[in-house]
Every structure is written in C-alpha cells, then in structure tokens.
C-alpha positions in Angstrom: -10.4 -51.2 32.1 -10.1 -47.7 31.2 -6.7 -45.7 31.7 -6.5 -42.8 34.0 -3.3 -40.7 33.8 -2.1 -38.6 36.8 0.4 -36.0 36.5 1.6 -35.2 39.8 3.9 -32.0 41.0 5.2 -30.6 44.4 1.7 -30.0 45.7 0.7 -33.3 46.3 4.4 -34.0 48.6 4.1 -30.5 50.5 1.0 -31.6 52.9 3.7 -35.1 53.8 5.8 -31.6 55.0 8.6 -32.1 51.8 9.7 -28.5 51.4 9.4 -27.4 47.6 12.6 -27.4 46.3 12.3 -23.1 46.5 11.7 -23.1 50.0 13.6 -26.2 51.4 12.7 -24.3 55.0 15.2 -21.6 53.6 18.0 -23.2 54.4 19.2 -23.1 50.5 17.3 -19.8 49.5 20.8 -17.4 49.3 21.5 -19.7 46.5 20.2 -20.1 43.1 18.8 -23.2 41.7 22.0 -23.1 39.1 24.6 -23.3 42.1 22.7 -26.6 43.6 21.2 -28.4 40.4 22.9 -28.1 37.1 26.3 -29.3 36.1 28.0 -26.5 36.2 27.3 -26.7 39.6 28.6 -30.0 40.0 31.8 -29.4 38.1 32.6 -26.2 40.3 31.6 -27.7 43.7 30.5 -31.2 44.1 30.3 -31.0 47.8 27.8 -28.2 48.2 25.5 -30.2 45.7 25.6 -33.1 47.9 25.0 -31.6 50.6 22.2 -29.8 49.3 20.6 -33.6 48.0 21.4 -35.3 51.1 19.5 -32.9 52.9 16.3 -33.5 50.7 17.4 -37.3 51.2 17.6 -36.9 55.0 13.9 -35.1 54.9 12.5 -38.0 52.7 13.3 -40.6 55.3 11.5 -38.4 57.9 7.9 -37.9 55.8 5.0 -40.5 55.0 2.5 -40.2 52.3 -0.5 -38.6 52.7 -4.2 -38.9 52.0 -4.1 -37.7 48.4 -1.0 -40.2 47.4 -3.3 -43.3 49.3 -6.4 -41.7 47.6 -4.7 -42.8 43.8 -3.8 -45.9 45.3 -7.7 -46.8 45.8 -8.4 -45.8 42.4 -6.6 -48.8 41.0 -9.6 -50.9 42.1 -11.5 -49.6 39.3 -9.0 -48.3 36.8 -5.5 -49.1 35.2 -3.6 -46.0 36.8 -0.5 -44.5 35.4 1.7 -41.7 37.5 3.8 -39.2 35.9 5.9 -37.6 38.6 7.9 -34.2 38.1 8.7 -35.0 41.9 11.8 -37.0 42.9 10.3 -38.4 46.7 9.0 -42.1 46.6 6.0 -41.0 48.4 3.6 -42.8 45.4 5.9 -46.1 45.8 5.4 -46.3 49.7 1.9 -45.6 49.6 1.1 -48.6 47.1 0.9 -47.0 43.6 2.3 -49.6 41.0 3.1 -47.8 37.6 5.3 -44.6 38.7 7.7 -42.6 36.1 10.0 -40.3 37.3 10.3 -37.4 34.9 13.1 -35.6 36.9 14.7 -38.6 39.0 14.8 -40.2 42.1 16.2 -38.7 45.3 17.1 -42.1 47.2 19.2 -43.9 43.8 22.4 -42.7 42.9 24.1 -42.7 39.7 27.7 -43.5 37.8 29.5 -40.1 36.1 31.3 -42.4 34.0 28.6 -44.6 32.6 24.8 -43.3 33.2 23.4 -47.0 33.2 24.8 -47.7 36.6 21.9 -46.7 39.4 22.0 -47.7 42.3 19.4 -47.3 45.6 20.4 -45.6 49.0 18.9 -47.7 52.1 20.7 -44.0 54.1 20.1 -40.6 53.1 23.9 -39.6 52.5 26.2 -39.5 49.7 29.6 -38.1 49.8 32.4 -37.4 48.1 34.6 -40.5 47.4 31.5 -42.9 47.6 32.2 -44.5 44.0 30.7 -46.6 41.4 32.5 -50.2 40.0 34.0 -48.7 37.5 35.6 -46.7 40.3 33.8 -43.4 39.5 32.2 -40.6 42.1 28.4 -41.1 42.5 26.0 -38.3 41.6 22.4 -37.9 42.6 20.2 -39.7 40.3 18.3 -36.8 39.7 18.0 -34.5 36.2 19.5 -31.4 37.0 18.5 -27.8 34.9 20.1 -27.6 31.6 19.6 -31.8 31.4 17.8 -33.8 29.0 14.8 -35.8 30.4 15.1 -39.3 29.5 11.8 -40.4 30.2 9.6 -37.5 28.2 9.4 -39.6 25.2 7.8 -42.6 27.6 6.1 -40.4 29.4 4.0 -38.5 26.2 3.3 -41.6 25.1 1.9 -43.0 28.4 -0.5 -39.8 28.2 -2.0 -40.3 24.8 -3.6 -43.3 25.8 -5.4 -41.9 28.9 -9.0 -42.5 28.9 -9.0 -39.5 31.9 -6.4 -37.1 33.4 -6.0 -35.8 36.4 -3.2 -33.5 37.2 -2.4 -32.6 40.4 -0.3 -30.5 42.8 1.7 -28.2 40.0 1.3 -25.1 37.8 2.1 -27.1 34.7 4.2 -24.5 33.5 8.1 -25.8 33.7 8.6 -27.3 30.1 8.9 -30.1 29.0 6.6 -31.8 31.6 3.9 -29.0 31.6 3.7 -29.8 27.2 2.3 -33.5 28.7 -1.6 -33.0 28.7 -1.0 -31.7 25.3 -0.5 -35.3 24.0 -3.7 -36.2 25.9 -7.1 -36.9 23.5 -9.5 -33.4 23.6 -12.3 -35.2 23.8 -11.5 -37.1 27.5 -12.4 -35.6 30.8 -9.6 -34.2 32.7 -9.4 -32.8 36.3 -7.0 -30.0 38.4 -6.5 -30.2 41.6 -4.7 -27.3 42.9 -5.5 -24.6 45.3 -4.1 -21.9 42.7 -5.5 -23.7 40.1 -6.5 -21.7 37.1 -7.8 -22.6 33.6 -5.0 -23.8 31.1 -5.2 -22.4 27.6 -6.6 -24.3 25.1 -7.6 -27.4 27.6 -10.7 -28.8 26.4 -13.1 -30.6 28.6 -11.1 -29.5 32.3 -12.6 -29.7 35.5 -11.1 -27.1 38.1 -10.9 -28.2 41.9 -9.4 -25.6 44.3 -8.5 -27.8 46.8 -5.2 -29.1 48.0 -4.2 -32.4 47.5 -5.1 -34.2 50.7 -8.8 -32.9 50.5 -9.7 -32.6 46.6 -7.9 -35.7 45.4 -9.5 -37.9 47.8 -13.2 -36.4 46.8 -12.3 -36.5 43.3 -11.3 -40.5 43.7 -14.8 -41.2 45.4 -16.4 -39.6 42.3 -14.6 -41.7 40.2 -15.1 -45.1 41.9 -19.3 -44.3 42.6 -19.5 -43.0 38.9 
C-alpha cells in the first residue's frame, strides 16, 4: 500500500469557520502574537493567555469538519495516510482520520508547568487560573508557543521521507520548521498543492498546483487518486 503524506495548515480549518489565529474575528488583533503565545507572555500575564486559548477552545466545540478533512478520510481506502498538522483543532480526529501528528499542539489537552509529560484532555473549553496538575502545578495550554522547540519535527521529517505522494494543503509553507518538511520528501514522487494563493515552491520537483480551496480541490484531488 503506498504512503501518501498530507501536510495540512489553517486553510483546510477556515471553510469549518475556525478563525486563523491572525484574524480570530479581530477580537485579539490590538495584540501581538508575542503578548498571547510565547512564554514571555505567560510569565507576565497568564490570564490574558488563557483567555485568549479558551476562546479558540470555545470556537472548536462550535465547528465540524468539512468536505476537504472527510475527503482524506476516504483516501485511506486505497492508501496508508499520514497527517502532519501545523493546526491545533481536532477537526482530522472527528472526521475519521487515523494517523494525525500535531506539529504545534492540541487546543483541547492541557499540560503540567512543572513536568511536560503530564497531558491531559478538556471534555469543556475552559482553563483558568488555579486549575492544577497532580503534582499541584497550574495547567498551560498544550500548545507550542513562538520561541518553543517542536517536539514532534524529528517524527514528523521522518514520517515525510517515506511518502510515496504528498499533498500539502491549506498553508504557505513558509513558517520554519514545518515549511523545511517537503524537503525530506523523495524528488522523484508526485506531490500536490492545494491552496487558493498557491504558488510554485522553489526547488519542488514534480508539484502539481491546484488553486482551489480546501473544501473543493481536496475532494477532486482524492477522486483522482482513488480512480487512478
């Protein structure tokens, strides 16, 4: 069974009406991303972060996949699919997508400060201040924040150098590290981007362009793919 990789962005979670995290319906926009998602921003005002992540929490409990996140769901039929997420949502999960990695998080789990290894999963969309772990420290949003490490790269990298096909979806592929993934990918494999600003990337060999959003182009892309 050959291997398709799908790198998915904020594209594909915008037509299930998840505000990007620069719009957020510009509630947050007289702020800048350091004052809501670093830890500096933590350290100087913990509730104004949560706040900020339990509104994105509240909105995710409001929104249902679309067509494009069912669409990669078919594709398993035919093909051993692996998602690489930059988005935090569990839109893939609830549509029926098996093999998810989440580069930069998850919105509903929540994590220890004290010991990283401690996660746990929200069944409500707030967190506040005094909402501790077992080892009796605050929770934070189990999310990687700017000037973070990303745990999962290394998984992630590797996951792409095996793809028979990739198909990226939904995201400029320019914030680093995730955007460096479909450089691990073979040269010689077909690989597909669906985006309605989508432009060539430099040095790509063997890339199909579709200037479509996600609900319409990743859906006519899967039929391809299963008839072909």
């Amino acid at each position: 069974m050959k291997k398709i990789v799908v790198l998915t962005g904020a594209g594909i979670s915008a037509e299930s009406g998840i505000s990007t995290f620069r719009d957020s319906n510009g509630l947050w926009k007289k702020y800048r991303f350091e004052e809501l998602a670093s830890p500096g921003a933590w350290a100087r005002n913990p509730e104004l972060v949560l706040e900020f992540y339990n509104m994105r929490r509240k909105q995710l409990f409001e929104v249902k996949p679309n067509a494009a996140h069912y669409a990669l769901v078919e594709l398993e039929s035919k093909y051993d699919v692996q998602i690489i997420t930059q988005n935090v949502d569990d839109l893939h999960e609830r549509a029926g997508s098996k093999n998810v990695l989440h580069l930069h998080g998850e919105l509903k789990k929540v994590r220890s400060t004290v010991d990283s290894g401690l996660v746990y999963e929200l069944d409500h969309w707030e967190l506040k201040l005094g909402d501790k772990c077992e080892k009796g420290s605050q929770l934070r949003p189990h999310i990687v924040w700017f000037g973070e490490a990303v745990p999962m790269i290394g998984s992630a990298a590797e996951i792409a150098s095996t793809a028979d096909i990739v198909i990226v979806i939904g995201t400029s592929m320019v914030v680093y590290p995730a955007a460096g993934l479909i450089g691990y990918a073979k040269s010689d494999i077909p690989k597909y981007y669906v985006d309605p600003k989508a432009s060539h990337f430099g040095g790509v060999s063997n890339l199909t362009v579709i200037e479509k959003k996600a609900g319409s182009g990743v859906p006519e892309l899967v039929r391809q793919l299963l008839e072909g």
